[in-house]
C-alpha positions in Angstrom: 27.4 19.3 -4.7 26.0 18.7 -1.1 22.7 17.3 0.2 20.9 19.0 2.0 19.0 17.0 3.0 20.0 16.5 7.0 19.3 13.7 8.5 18.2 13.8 11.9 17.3 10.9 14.3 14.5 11.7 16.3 12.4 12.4 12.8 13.6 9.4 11.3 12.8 7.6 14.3 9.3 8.7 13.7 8.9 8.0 10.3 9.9 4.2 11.4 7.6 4.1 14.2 4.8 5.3 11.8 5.8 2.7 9.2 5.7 0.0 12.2 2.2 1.2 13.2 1.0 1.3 9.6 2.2 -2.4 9.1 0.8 -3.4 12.5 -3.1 -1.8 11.8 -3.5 -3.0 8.6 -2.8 -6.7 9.3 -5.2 -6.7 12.5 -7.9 -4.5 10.4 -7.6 -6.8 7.5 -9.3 -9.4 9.5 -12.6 -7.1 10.0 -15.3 -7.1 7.0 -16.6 -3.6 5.9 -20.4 -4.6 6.8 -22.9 -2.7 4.5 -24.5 -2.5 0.8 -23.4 -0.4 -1.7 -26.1 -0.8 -4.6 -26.4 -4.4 -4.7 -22.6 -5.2 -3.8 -22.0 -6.9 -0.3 -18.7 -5.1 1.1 -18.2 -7.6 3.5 -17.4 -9.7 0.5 -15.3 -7.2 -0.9 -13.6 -5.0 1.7 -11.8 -5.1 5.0 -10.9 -2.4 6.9 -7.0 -3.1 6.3 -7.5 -1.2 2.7 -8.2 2.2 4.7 -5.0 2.1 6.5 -2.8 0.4 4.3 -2.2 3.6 1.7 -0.5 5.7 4.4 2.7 3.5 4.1 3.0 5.0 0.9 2.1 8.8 3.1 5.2 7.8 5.3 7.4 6.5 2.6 6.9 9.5 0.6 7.6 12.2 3.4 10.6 10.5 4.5 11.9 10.6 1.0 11.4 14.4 0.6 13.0 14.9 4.0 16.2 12.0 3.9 16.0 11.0 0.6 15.6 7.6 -1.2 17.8 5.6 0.8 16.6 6.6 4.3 13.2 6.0 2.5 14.3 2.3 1.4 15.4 1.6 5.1 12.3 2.5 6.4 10.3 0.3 3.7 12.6 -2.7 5.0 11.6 -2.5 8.5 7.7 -2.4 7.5 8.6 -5.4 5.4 10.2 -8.1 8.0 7.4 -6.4 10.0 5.2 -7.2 7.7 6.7 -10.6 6.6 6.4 -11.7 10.6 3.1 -10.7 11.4 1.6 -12.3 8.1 3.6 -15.6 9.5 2.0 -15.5 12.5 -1.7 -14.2 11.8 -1.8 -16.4 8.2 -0.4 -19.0 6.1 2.7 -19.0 4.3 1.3 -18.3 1.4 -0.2 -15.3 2.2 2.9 -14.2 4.3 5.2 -14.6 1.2 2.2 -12.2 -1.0 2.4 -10.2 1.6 6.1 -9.6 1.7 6.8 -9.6 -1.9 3.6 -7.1 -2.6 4.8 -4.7 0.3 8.6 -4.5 -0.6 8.1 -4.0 -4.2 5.4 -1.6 -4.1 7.3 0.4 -1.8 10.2 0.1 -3.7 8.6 1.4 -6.8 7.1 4.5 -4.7 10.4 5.5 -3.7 12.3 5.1 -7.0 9.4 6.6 -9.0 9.1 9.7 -6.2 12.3 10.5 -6.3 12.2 11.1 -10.3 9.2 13.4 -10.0 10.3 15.1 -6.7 11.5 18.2 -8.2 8.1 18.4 -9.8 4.5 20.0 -8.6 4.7 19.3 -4.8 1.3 16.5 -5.8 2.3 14.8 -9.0 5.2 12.9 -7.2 2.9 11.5 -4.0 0.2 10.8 -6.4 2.4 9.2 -9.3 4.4 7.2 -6.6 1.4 5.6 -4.8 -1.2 5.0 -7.4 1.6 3.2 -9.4 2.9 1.4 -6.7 -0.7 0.8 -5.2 -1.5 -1.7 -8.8 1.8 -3.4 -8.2 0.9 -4.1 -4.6 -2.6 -5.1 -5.7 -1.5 -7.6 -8.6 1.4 -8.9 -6.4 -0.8 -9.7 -3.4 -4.1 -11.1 -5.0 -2.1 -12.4 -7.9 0.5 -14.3 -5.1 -2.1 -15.0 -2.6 -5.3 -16.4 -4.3 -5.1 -16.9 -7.9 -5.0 -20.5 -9.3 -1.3 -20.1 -11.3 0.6 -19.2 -8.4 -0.9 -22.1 -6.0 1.5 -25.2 -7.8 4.2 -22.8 -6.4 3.0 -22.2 -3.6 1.0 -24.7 -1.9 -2.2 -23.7 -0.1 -4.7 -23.1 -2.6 -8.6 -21.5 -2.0 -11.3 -23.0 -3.7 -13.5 -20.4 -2.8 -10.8 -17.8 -4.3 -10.7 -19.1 -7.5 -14.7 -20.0 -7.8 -16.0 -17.9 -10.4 -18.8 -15.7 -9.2 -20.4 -12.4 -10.8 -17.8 -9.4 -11.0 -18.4 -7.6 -7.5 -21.2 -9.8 -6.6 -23.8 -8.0 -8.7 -22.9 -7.9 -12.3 -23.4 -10.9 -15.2 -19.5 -11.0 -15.9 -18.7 -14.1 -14.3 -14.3 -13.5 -12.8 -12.9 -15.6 -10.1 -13.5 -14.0 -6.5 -10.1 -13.1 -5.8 -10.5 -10.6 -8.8 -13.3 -8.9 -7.6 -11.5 -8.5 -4.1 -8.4 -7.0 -5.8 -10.4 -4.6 -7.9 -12.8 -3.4 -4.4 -9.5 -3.1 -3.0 -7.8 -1.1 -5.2 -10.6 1.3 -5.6 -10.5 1.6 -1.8 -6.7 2.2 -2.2 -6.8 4.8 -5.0 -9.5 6.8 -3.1 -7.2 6.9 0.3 -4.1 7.9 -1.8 -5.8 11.2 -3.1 -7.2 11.8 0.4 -3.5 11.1 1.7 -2.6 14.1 -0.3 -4.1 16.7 2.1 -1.7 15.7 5.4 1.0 15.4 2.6 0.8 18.8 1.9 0.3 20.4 5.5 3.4 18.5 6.1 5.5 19.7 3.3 4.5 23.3 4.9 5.0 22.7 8.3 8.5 20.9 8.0 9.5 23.6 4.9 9.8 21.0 2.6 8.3 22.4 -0.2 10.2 21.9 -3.9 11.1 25.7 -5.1 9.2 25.3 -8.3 6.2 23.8 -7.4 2.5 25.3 -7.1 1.3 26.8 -4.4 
């Protein structure tokens, strides 16, 4: 049985530049606060704006795996990983460049292996499937790697301020180390842009004729 999938450069080339630009956004926007109140909750202490443009990797990964197929799909994800590898060794610690890494790759890896086993599906349940699962496995990964008190004898650089408990978001009596409340902000954050994701997802399918036979409408 043939593929039919085709593959074709010049899109391909695209989908890499995309996942470059992705990589590139989110580590400068990660150093910028979201400033405001929501409630009682402080953003700034819980957001940057790195968590808005983060989720459209998984956007990228998932329409070049509809159009190439999973392994065009893992060559893209490398390429935003050493991208995303470098930049973390340049604009942070080693720590946070090897959370980084790790967090990115496998997340990504887990989008494309879990897409591709819904793809002949409803043209939404693979997109959303892929990058809400792969979104908690990037959150864990990261804040788990990057901040959290068991992974700092392996690691070296550890934050005091990470690991000082504090309320839960700032606000409530639950007392949690910070990192937690910033993984949990930022997941929300994540979540949210994943469903939005879903509209340019699907003018996509249409314009590039990519949707599965049996899906909805």
């Amino acid at each position: 049985m043939t593929d039919s999938r085709k593959f074709s450069v010049a899109p391909f080339a695209i989908a890499v530049i995309a996942m470059a630009s992705v990589v590139v956004a989110s580590n400068y926007l990660v150093q910028f606060p979201v400033e405001g109140m929501l409630g009682g909750v402080n953003l700034a202490d819980l957001l940057t704006w790195g968590a808005f443009t983060y989720p459209a990797a998984f956007l990228v990964t998932d329409l070049t795996n509809r159009r190439f197929g999973p392994k065009a799909a893992r060559i893209v994800v490398l390429v935003g990983f050493f991208l995303a590898v470098g930049l973390s060794v340049w604009l942070a610690t080693p720590r946070i460049a090897i959370a980084s890494g790790s967090a990115f790759l496998l997340a990504q890896l887990l989008d494309v292996t879990v897409f591709n086993r819904l793809r002949q599906g409803q043209w939404w349940k693979a997109p959303i499937v892929s990058s809400m699962l792969g979104s908690v496995l990037d959150t864990v990964l990261f804040f788990g790697l990057a901040f959290s008190a068991l992974a700092s004898g392996a690691l070296g650089y550890h934050d005091d301020f990470a690991v000082e408990a504090a309320p839960l978001f700032g606000a409530f009596a639950l007392e949690v180390p910070r990192w937690i409340s910033w993984a949990l902000g930022d997941f929300a954050v994540k979540a949210l842009v994943s469903l939005a994701m879903l509209l340019p997802y699907r003018v996509a399918l249409s314009v590039q004729g990519l949707m599965p036979n049996n899906s909805a409408a």
